[in-house]
C-alpha positions in Angstrom: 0.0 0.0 0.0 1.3 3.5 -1.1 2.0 5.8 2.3 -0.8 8.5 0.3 -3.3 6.0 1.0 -3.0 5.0 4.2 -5.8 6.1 6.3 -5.2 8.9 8.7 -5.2 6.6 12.2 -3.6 7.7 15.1 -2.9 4.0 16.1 -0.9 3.9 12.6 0.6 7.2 13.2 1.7 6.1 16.8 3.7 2.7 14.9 1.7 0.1 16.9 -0.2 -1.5 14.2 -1.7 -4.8 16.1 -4.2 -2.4 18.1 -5.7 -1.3 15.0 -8.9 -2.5 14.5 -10.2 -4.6 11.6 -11.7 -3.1 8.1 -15.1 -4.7 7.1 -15.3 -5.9 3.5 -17.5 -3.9 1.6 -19.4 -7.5 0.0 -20.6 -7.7 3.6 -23.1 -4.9 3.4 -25.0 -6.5 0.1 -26.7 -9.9 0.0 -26.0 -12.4 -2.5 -28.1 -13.2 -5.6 -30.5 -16.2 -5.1 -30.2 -18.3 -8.4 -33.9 -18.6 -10.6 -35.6 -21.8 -10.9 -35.7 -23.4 -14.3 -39.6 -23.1 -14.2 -38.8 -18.6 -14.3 -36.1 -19.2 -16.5 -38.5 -21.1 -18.9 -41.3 -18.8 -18.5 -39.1 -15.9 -19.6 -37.9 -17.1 -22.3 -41.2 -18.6 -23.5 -42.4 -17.2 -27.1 -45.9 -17.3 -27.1 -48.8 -16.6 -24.6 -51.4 -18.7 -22.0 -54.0 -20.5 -24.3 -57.5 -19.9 -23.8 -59.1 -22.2 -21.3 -61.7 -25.0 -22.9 -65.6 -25.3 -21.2 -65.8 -29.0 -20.8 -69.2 -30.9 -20.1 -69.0 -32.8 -17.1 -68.7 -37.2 -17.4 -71.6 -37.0 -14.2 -74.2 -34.6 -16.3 -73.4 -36.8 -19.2 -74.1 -40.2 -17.1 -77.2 -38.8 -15.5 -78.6 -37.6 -19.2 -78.4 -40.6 -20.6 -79.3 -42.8 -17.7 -82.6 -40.9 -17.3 -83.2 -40.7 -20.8 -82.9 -44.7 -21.3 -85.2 -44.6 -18.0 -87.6 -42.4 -19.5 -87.5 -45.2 -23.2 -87.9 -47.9 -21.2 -90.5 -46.8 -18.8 -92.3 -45.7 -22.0 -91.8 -49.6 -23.7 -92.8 -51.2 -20.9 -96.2 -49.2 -20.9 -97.2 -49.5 -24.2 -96.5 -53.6 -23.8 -98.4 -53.8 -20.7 -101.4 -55.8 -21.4 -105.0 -53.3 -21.1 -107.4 -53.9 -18.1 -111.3 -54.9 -18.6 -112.4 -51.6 -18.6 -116.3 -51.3 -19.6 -117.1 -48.3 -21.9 -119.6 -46.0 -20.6 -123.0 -46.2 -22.3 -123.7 -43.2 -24.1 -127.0 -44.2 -25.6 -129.8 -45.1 -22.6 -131.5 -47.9 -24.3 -133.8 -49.2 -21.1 -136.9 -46.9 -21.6 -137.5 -47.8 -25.1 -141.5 -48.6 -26.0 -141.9 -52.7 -27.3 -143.9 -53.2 -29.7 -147.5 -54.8 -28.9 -146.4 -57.7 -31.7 -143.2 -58.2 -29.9 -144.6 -58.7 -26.6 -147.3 -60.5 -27.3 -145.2 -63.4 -28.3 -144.1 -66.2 -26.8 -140.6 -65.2 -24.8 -138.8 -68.5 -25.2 -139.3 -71.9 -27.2 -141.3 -73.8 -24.6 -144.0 -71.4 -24.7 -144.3 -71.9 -28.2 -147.9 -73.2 -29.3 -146.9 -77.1 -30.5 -148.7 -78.3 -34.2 -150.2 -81.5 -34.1 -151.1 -84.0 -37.3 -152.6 -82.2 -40.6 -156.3 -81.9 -40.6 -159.1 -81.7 -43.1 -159.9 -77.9 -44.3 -163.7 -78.4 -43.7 -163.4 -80.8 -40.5 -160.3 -78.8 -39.2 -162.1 -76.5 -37.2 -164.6 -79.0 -35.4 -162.1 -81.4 -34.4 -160.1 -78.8 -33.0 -162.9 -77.3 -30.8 -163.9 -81.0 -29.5 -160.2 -81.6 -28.2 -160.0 -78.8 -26.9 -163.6 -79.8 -24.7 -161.4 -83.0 -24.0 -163.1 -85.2 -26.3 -160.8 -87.9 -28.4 -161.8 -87.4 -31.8 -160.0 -89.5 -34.3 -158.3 -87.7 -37.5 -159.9 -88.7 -40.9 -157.5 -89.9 -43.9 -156.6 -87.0 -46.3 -157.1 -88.4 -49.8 -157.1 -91.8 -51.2 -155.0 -94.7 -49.6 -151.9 -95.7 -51.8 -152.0 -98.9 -53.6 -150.5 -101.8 -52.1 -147.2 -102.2 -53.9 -146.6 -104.8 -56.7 -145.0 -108.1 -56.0 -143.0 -108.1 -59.8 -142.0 -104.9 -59.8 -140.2 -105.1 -55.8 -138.7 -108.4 -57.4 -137.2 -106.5 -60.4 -136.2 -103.9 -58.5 -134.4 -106.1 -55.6 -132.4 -108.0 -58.8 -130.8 -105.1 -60.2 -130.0 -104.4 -56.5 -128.0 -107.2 -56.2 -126.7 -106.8 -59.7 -125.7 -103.3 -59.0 -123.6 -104.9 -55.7 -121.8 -107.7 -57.2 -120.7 -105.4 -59.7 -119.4 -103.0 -57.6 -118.5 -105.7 -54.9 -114.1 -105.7 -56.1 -114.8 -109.4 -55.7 -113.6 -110.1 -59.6 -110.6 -108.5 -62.0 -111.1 -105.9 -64.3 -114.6 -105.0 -62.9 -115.5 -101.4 -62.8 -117.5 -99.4 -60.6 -119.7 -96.5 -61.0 -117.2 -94.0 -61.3 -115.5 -96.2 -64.4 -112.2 -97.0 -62.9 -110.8 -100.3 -62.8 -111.5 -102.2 -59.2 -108.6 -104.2 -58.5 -109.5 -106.8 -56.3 -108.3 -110.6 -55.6 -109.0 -113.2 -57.9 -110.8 -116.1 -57.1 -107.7 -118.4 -56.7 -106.2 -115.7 -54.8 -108.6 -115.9 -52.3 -108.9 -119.5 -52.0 -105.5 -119.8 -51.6 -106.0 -117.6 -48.4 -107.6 -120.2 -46.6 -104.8 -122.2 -46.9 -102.0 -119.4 -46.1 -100.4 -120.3 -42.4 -100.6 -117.7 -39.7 -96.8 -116.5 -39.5 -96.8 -115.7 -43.5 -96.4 -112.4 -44.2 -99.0 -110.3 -46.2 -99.3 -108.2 -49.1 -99.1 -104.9 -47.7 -97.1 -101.7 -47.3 -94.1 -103.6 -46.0 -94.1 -105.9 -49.0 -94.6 -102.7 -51.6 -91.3 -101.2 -50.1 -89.3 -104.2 -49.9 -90.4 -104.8 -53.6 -91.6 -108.4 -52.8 -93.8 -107.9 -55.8 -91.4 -107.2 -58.1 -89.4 -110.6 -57.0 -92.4 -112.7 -57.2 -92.8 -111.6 -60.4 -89.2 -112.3 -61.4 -90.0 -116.0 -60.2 -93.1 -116.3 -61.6 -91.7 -114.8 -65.0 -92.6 -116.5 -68.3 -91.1 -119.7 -69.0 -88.4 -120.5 -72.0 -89.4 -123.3 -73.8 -86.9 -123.3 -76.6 -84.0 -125.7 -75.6 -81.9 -125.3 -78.7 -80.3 -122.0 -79.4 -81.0 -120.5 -82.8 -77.9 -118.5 -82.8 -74.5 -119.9 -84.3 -70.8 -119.6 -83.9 -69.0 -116.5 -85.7 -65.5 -116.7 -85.9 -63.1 -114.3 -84.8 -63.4 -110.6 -86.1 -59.4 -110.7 -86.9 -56.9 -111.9 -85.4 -56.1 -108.6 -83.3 -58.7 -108.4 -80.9 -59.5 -108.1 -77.3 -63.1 -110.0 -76.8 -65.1 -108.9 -74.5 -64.2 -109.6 -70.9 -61.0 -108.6 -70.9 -59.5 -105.9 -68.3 -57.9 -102.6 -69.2 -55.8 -102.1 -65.9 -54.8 -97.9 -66.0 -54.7 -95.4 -63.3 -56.0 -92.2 -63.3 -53.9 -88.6 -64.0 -57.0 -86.5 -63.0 -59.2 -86.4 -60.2 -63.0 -86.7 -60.2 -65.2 -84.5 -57.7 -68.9 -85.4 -58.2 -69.8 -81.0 -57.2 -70.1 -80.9 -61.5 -69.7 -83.4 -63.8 -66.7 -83.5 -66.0 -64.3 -85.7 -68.0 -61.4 -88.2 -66.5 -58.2 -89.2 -67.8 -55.9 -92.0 -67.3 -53.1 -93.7 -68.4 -52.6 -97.7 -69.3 -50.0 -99.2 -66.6 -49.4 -102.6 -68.6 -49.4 -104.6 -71.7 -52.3 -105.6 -73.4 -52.1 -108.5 -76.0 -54.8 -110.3 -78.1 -57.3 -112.7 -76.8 -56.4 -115.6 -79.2 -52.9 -116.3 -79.2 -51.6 -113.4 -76.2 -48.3 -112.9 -78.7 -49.5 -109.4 -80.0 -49.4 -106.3 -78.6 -52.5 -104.0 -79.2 -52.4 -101.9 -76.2 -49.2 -100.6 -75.1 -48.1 -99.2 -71.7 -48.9 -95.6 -71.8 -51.9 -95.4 -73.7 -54.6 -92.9 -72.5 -57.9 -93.5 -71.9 -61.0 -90.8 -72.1 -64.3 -91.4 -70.4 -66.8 -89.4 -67.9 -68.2 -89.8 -64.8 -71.8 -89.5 -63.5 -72.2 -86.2 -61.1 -75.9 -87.0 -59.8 -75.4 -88.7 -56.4 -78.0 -90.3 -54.6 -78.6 -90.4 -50.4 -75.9 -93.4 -49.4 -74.0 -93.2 -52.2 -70.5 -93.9 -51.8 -69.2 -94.9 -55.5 -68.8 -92.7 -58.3 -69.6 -94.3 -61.7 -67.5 -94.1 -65.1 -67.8 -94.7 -68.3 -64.7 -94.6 -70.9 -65.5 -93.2 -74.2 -62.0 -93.3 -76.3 -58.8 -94.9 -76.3 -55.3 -93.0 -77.7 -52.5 -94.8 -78.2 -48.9 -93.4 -78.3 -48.7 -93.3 -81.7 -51.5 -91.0 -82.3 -54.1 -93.7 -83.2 -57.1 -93.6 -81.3 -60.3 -95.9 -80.9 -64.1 -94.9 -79.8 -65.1 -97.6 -76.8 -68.5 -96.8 -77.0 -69.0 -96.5 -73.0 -67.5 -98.8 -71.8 -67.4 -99.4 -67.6 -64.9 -98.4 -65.7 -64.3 -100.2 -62.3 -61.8 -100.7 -59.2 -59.2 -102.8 -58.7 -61.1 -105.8 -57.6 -63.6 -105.3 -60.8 -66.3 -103.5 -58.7 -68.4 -100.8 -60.6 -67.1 -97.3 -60.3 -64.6 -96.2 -57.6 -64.8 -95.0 -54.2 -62.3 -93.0 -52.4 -63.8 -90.3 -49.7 -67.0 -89.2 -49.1 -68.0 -85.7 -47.6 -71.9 -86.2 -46.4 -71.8 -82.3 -45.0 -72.5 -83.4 -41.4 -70.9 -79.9 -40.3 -72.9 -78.1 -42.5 -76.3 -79.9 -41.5 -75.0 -79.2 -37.8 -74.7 -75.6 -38.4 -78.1 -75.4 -39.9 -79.8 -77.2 -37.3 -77.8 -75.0 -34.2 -79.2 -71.7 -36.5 -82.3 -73.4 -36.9 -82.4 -74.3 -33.0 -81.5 -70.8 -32.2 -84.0 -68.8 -34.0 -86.8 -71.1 -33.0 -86.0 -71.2 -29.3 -88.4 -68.1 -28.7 -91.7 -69.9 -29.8 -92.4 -70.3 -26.4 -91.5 -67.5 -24.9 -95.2 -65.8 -25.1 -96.9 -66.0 -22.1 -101.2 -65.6 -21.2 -100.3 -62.4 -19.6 -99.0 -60.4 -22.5 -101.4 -58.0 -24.1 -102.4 -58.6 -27.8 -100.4 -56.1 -29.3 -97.0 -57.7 -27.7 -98.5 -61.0 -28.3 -99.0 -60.7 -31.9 -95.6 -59.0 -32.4 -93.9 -62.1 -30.9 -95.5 -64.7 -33.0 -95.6 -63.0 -36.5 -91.2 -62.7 -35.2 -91.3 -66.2 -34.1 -93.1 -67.7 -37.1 -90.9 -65.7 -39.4 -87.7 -66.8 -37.7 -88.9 -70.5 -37.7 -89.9 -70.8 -40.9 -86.2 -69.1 -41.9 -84.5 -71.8 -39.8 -86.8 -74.9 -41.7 -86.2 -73.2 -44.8 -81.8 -73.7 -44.0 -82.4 -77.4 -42.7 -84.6 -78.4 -45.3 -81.6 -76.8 -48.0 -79.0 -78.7 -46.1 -80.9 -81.5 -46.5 -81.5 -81.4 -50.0 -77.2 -81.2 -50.9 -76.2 -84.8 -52.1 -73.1 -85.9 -50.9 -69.9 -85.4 -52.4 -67.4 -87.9 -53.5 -63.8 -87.7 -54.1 -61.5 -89.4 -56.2 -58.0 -88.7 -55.8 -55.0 -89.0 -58.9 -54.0 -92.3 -59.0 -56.1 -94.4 -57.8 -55.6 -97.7 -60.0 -59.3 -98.5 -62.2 -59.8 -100.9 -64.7 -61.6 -100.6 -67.8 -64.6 -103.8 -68.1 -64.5 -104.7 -71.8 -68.2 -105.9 -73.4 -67.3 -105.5 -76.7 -64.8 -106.9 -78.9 -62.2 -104.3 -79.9 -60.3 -105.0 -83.3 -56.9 -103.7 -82.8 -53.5 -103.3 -85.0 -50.6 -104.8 -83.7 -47.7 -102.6 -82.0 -44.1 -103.0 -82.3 -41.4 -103.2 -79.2 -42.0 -99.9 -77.1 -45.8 -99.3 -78.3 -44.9 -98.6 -81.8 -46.2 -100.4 -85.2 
C-alpha cells in the first residue's frame, strides 16, 4: 500500500499497528443473488402466450342424461307392452226406456211357450175337431185323400235283382270290374282268395311292408314266363381278326386326374401294362402308356359312396385312337365305379340345425299375460324366424353328398365288346 493511501489513524501514526482495528469488507453490506428456478427461466424465455381455457361438459351430467333418458325409453316400452285392463265403456246411448212393440210382446218369450202343431187336418173338418179336443173329447183324424195302392210283387222283385246286380258289380270281388265312377276295381282273384284259406298264420301279407321291400317285383321275377326253346338259334361267328380283345378282358390304367362329383366332368388315365390279343396273347395292341377318355356321372343319390365311369375313347402313343363306346370303368377288384372319400356335410347340417335351433328357441316365450299387441308381435317374429331356420335345414338336406377321387387311384376298364386292334411294335410302336 502507497503511504498516500493509508488512512489517517492515530494508532498507525503512533507505529503500533496490532491495536488497530479490523476493516469490514465492503461485499458484507449487500446480499448475494438467489439463483432462478428453471420453471422462471423457462417462463421468460417462452415465445408465445397462456392458451384460452376450454368449457368441458361434465362425465356426471353426461351419465345422468343418458341414464334418465334410457329410463324415461324404457318406462315408455314397458307401458305400451303392458297388457290393457277390462275396462267397460260407458253407455252413451240409454237404451232401457224404449216402448216394445205390442207384436213383440205378445209373443211367446222362449221356445217352450211356443204353441206345438199337431197331425194335418181336413180344411172343412179342421175347425170342429179342434174345438172338440180342446172340450177333451178324443176325436180321431180322418185320412186325407185316397190310400196308396198296395205295392206290386213283380216290380219289388225286379227292383231287388238289379239291386243285387248293381252290388256284385261293384262288390271288387272279380278283376277288371268297374265301378260307377269307371275306374278299374282291382281286387283278388278267385284263386287268390282260396289260396288264403290255406295261407299259415306266421306268412307275411301283401301290404305296405311288401310294396317297399319290392316283394312284388321278386315274385314276379320267379313267376316270369317260361323259355321253352332248348336249342339256341344262334351260331358260332369266328373271330373278327386276329387282333382283338373279346369282351371280358381288363384294361388295368390309373388315373392322371381327379373326379369331384360337385359338377360333372371328364377323367383321364393312363394304361399301366401290356395288353395283348385274346387268341394267341403274342401281339401287342395296347401298349403301356396309352390314354384312356371317359366321364363320370355327377348326380349322387342319399348313401351313395361310389362314383360311376364310363370310358368313351382310347389313344394310343402313336397318335391312333379308338371310340369304346362306354365302356365301364371299375376298381381294382372289378367292382363298378370307384370310391375313395365321401363328404356327407354333417358340419354343414350341424350348423343349420344349431341356426335353426336358435331362432326357433323363442316360440315359447309368449306367455297368457302379455297384451295382444306384444302378443302378436312375438309370434308373426317367431313364425318368421322358424320358418327361416326350416327353410336352412330343409336346404342342407336337399345337398347330395360329395365324393372324391383322388389321382391315381388304380381302375380298370370292363370290356363288353370286342375291340379289333393293329398290332404294336417293341415300345408301343407299329
Amino acid at each position: 500500500m502507497n503511504e498516500t493511501d493509508a488512512p489517517d489513524d492515530p494508532a498507525m501514526r503512533d507505529g503500533d499497528p496490532a491495536e488497530a482495528p479490523p476493516s469490514a469488507p465492503q461485499s458484507e453490506s449487500r446480499p448475494a443473488p438467489q439463483p432462478a428456478s428453471p420453471d422462471a427461466i423457462a417462463a421468460r424465455l417462452r415465445l408465445r402466450g397462456d392458451p384460452p381455457r376450454v368449457m368441458r361438459l361434465s362425465r356426471k351430467a353426461l351419465i345422468a342424461l343418458g341414464g334418465g333418458g334410457a329410463a324415461v325409453i324404457g318406462g315408455a316400452l314397458i307401458y305400451a307392452l303392458q297388457p290393457g285392463g277390462d275396462r267397460q265403456g260407458q253407455e252413451l246411448y240409454n237404451t232401457d226406456g224404449r216402448a216394445t212393440a205390442e207384436t213383440i210382446s205378445s209373443a211367446p218369450s222362449d221356445y217352450g211357450q211356443v204353441p206345438r202343431l199337431g197331425a194335418p187336418l181336413p180344411g172343412d173338418l179342421g175347425g170342429p175337431i179342434v174345438a172338440a179336443r180342446q172340450r177333451g173329447e178324443d176325436v180321431p183324424v180322418p185320412p186325407i185323400g185316397a190310400p196308396p195302392p198296395p205295392p206290386d210283387p213283380r216290380v219289388a222283385a225286379r227292383e231287388r235283382a238289379a239291386q243285387e246286380r248293381d252290388a256284385a258289380r261293384i262288390s271288387g270281388l272279380f278283376l277288371g270290374t268297374r265301378g260307377s265312377g269307371g275306374a278299374a276295381v282291382a281286387g283278388p282273384s278267385l284263386p287268390a282268395l282260396a289260396d288264403l284259406g290255406t295261407m299259415p298264420s306266421g306268412a307275411p301279407q301283401r301290404g305296405e311292408d311288401s310294396v317297399q321291400n319290392g316283394q312284388a317285383e321278386k315274385r314276379a321275377f320267379m313267376a316270369g314266363e317260361v323259355e321253352r326253346r332248348t336249342v339256341s338259334a344262334e351260331r358260332l361267328a369266328p373271330p373278327a381278326s386276329p387282333y382283338v380283345v373279346h369282351a371280358g378282358s381288363v384294361i388295368p390304367a390309373a388315373l392322371i386326374t381327379g373326379l369331384s362329383s360337385d359338377l360333372p366332368g371328364q377323367v383321364t388315365a393312363q394304361v399301366t401294362a401290356h395288353v395283348y390279343d385274346s387268341l394267341t396273347g403274342r401281339h401287342l395292341l395296347i401298349p403301356q402308356g396309352a390314354r384312356l377318355i371317359g366321364e363320370y356321372d355327377s348326380q349322387i343319390s342319399f348313401g351313395q359312396n361310389r362314383l360311376l365311369l364310363a370310358w368313351t375313347r382310347l389313344i394310343l402313343p402313336d397318335g391312333r385312337s379308338l371310340a369304346l363306346e362306354r365302356q365301364p370303368g371299375a376298381d381294382a377288384m372289378g367292382q363298378a365305379g370307384l370310391q375313395d372319400r365321401t363328404n356327407h356335410h354333417w358340419g354343414m347340417m350341424l350348423r343349420a340345425s344349431a341356426v335353426s335351433t336358435l331362432l326357433g328357441v323363442g316360440t315359447e316365450l309368449v306367455s297368457d299375460d302379455d297384451g295382444d299387441l306384444a302378443r302378436a308381435l312375438r309370434r308373426g317374429t317367431q313364425d318368421t324366424l322358424n320358418q327361416a331356420g326350416q327353410q336352412i335345414v330343409r336346404r342342407q338336406l336337399n345337398v347330395q353328398p360329395t365324393l372324391t377321387i383322388r389321382p391315381g387311384m388304380p381302375v380298370r376298364v370292363i370290356v363288353t365288346h370286342d375291340l379289333v386292334l393293329a398290332p404294336a411294335g417293341p415300345g408301343g410302336r407299329p
